[in-house]
C-alpha positions in Angstrom: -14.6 3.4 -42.3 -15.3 0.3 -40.4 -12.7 0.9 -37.7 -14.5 4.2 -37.3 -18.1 2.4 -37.3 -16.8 0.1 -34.7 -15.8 2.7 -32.7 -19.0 4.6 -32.8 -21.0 1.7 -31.7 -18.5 0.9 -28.7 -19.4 4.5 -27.5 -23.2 4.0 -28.4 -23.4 0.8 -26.2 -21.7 2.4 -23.5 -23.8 5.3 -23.6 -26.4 3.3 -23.5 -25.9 1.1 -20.4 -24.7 3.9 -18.1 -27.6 5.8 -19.1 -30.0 2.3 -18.3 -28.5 1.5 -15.1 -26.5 4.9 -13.8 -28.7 7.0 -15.3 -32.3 5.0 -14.2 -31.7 4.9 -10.2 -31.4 8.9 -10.1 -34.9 8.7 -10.3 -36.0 5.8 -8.5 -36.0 7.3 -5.3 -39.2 9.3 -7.0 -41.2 6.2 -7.0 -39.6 4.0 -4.3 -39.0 6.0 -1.2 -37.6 2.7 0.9 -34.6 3.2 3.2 -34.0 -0.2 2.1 -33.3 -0.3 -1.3 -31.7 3.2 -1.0 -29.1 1.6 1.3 -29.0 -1.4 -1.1 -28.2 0.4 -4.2 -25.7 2.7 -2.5 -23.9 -0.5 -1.7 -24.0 -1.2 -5.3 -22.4 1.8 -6.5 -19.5 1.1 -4.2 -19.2 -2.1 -5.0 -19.0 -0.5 -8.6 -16.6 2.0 -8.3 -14.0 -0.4 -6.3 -14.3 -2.5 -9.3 -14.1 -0.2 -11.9 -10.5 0.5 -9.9 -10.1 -2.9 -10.1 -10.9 -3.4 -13.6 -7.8 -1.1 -14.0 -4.8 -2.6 -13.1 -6.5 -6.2 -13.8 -7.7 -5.3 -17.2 -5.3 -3.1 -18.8 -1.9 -4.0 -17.2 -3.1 -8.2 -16.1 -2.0 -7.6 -12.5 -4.3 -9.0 -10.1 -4.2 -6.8 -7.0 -5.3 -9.9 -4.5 -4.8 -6.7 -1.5 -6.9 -4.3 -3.4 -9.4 -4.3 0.0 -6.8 -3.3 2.2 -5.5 -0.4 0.0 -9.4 0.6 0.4 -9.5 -0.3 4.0 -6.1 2.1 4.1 -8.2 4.9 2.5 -10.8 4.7 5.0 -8.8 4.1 7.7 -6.7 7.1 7.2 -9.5 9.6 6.6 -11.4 8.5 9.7 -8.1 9.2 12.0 -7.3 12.2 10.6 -10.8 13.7 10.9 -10.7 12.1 14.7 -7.5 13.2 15.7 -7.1 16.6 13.5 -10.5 17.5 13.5 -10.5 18.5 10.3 -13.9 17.9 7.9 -14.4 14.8 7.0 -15.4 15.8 3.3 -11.3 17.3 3.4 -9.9 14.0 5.2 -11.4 12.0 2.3 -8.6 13.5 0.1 -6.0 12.3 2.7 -7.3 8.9 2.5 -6.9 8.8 -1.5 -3.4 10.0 -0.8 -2.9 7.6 2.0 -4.2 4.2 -0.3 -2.1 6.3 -3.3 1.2 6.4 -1.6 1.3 3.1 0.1 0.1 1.5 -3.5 2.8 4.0 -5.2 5.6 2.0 -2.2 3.8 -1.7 -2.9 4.1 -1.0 -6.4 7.9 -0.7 -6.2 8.1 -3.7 -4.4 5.6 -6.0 -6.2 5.5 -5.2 -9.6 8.8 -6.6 -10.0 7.6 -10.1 -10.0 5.6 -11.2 -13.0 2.1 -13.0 -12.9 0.9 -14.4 -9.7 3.8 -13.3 -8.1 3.0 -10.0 -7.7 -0.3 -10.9 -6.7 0.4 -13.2 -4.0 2.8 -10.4 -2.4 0.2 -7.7 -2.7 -2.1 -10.7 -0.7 0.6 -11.0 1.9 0.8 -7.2 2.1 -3.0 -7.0 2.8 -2.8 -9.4 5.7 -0.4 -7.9 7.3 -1.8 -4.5 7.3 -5.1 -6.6 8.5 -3.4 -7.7 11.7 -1.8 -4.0 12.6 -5.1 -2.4 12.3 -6.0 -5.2 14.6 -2.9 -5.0 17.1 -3.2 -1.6 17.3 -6.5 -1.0 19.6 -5.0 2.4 21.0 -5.1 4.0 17.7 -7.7 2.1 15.7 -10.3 0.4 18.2 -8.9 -3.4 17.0 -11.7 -5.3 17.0 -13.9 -3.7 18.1 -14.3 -1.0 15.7 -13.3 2.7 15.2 -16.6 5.1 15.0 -16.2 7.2 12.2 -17.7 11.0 11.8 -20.3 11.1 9.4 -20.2 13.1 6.0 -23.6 14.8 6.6 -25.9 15.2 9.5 -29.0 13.8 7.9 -30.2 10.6 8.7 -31.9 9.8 5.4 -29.8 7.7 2.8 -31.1 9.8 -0.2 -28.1 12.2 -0.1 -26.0 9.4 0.3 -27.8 7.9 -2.4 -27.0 10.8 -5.0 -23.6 10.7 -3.5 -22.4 7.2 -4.1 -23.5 7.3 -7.8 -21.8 10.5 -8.6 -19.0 8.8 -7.1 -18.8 6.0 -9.5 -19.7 7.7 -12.5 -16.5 10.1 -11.4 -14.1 7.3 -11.3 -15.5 5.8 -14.4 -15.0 8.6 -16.2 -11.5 9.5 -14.6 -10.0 6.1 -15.0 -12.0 6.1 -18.6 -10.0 9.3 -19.3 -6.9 7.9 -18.3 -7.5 4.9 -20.4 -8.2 7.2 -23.9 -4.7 8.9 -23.4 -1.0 8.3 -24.4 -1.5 6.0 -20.8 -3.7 4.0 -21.6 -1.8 3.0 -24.9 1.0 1.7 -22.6 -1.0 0.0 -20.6 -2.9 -2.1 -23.1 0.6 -3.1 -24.8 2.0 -4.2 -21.2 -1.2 -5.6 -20.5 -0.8 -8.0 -23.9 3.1 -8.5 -24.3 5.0 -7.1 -22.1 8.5 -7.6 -23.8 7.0 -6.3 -27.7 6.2 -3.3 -25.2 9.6 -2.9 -24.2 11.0 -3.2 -27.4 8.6 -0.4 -28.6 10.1 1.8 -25.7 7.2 1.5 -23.3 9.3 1.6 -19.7 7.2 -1.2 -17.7 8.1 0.2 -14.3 6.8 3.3 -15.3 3.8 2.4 -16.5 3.0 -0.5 -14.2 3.5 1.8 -11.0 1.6 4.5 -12.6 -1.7 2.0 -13.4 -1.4 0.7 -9.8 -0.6 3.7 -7.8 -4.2 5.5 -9.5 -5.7 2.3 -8.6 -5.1 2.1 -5.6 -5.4 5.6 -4.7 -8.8 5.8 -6.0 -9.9 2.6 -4.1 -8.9 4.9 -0.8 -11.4 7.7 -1.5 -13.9 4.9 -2.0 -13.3 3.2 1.0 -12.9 7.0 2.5 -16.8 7.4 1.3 -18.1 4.1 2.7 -16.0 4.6 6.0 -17.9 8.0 6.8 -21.3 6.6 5.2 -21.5 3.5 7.9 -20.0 5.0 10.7 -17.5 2.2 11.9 -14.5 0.6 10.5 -13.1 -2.9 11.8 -10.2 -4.8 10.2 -12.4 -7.1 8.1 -13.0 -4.6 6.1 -9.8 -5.1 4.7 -10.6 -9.2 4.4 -9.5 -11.0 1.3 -12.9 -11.8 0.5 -13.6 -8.3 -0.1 -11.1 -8.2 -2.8 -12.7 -11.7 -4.1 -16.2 -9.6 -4.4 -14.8 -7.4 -6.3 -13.0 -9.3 -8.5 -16.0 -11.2 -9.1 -18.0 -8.0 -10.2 -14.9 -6.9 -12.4 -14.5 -10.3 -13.7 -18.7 -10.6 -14.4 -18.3 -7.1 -15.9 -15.8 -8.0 -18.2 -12.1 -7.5 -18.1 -10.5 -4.5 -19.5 -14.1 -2.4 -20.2 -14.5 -0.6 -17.3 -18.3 0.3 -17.6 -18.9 -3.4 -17.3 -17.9 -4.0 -13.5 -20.1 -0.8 -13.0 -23.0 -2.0 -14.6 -23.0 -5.7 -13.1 -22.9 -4.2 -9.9 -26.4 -3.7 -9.2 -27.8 -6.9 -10.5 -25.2 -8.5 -8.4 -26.2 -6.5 -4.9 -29.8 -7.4 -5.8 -29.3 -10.9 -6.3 -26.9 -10.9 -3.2 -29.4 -9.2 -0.8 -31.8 -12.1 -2.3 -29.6 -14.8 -0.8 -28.9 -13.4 2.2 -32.8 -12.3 3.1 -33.9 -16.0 1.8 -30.4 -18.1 3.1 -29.6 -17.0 6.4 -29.1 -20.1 7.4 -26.1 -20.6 4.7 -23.8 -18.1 5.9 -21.8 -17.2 2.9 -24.0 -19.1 0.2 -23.5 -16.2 -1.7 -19.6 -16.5 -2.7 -20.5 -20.0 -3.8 -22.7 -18.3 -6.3 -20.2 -16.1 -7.3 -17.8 -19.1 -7.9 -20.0 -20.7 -9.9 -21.0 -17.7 -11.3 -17.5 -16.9 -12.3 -16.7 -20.2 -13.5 -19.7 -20.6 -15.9 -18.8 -16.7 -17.7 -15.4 -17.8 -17.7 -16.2 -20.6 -20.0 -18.8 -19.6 -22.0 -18.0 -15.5 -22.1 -14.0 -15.0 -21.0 -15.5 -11.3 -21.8 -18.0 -11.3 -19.3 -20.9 -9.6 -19.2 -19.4 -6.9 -22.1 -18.8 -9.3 -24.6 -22.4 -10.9 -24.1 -23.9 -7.2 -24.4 -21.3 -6.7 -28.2 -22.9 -10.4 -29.3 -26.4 -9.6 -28.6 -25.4 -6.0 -30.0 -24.5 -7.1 -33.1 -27.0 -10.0 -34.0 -29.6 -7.4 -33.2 -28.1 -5.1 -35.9 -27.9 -8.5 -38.6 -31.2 -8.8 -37.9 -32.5 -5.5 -38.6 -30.2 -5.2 -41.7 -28.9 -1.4 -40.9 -26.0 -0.6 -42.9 -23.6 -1.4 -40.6 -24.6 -5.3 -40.4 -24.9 -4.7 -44.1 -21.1 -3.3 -44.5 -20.0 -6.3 -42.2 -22.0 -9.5 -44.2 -20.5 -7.7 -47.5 -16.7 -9.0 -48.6 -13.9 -6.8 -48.4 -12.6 -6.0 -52.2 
């Protein structure tokens, strides 16, 4: 009865964030009409969503995808060129650019996940630069540097459908990934993501499951990149910079590893404070990372669960102090 009380109030808490933050900005373009803070929180739910993909190959099987912006710079890069060049929709050249970042994650996963820890990582980092510099060396086909213009997903010039967009965007890979996470999958990649080799044993195949977790990953971080391609209108190869992937990470890490609905709930505090800094710090150029180091470094300490396990903490003293039953069932000993 515990485990199944436990389990109730992991899906209560959830329930209850998404609806406070996911939930909450559907209706805040009723009160705040501002082209501003539209575009501001439609940043945010990108943000999200890339690190709710994140959150899925770093949380569940520990692989730290240091390339993941390039797999999402793939995505949009692939979308914009086949809507250029085949002149095909753009809201039917997003699914090529899911399959684009899928397939070249489903190749890098052969090659990578073969090493163990850092390795990996550091050769999915390598990947990323290289693909960087032929996106840049290749001005013919994608502009270089100076930036491919990419057909828009609508005609309207208001953010407000982009706004409703974006958001149903992240809550769709949430829940996807979320799905994927509840099955026979996920299983697998929770035991890999503890001991790899008691996984093994148990008959988990590693390559399998591994290449599996990071081909999704990466496929859904190319229909995210796909969106914000055709939302801004331009691409250039810094898109696919390493400290994209470090923003991320920070938001997945601030979130909380392994939850999912964390990364997508510290997104929009995150953009908010961001846009702070860079309205009020111009003159620091890139003041915000150091926040996020420090950031980073002070939940690392004091909450390795980030933001999640601050929320369970706060969760459960507030249920001690109200007495309900379940604080009750937990001060009681077991007989």
């Amino acid at each position: 009865m515990g485990a199944i009380a436990d389990h109730l109030a992991r899906r209560r808490e959830v329930l209850a964030v998404l609806a406070l933050v996911l939930v909450l900005p559907l209706v805040l373009p009723a009160w705040f009409a501002s082209e501003d803070l539209l575009r501001l929180i439609i940043g945010a739910a990108i943000i999200g969503a890339l690190a709710v993909a994140f959150d899925f190959t770093a949380g569940y099987i520990n692989i730290i995808n240091f390339g993941f912006a390039a797999f999402s710079g793939t995505g949009g890069y692939t979308s914009a060129l086949v809507a250029i060049h085949l002149g095909i929709s753009p809201w039917l050249s997003l699914l090529f650019g899911l399959l684009g970042a899928a397939m070249l994650g489903f190749f890098t996963g052969l090659l990578t996940l073969r090493f163990r820890g850092m390795y990996a990582a550091v050769v999915a980092w390598f990947l990323a630069l290289a693909l960087m510099g032929v996106v840049q060396n290749l001005p013919e086909i994608t502009r270089g540097a100076r930036g491919l213009q990419v057909p828009h997903l609508l005609s309207s010039s208001s953010n407000l459908p982009y706004f409703y967009l974006a958001v149903a965007l992240l809550l769709f890979t949430y829940l996807a990934l979320k799905l994927v996470t509840e099955s026979h999958a996920g299983l697998a990649f929770r035991a890999l993501g503890q001991n790899m080799e008691a996984a093994r044993a148990s008959g988990v195949n590693p390559a399998r499951y591994r290449i599996m977790n990071f081909t999704l990953s990466c496929g859904f971080a190319g229909l995210i990149g796909a969106f914000s391609a055709h939302y801004i209108g331009i691409l250039t190869p810094n898109i696919m910079d390493t400290w994209h992937t470090v923003e991320i990470l920070v938001v997945a890490y601030l979130g909380g590893r392994g939850t999912l609905w964390g990364p997508a709930v510290v997104a929009f505090p995150l953009a908010l404070v961001t846009e702070f800094l860079r309205t009020n710090f111009s003159e620091y150029p890139g003041v915000h990372l150091v926040i996020y180091g420090v950031l980073l470094i002070v939940v690392t300490i004091r909450y390795p669960g980030g933001f999640a396990e601050l929320w369970r903490t706060v969760h459960a003293r507030y249920r001690r102090l109200r007495g309900s039953p379940a604080g009750e069932a937990e001060r009681q000993p077991a007989t």
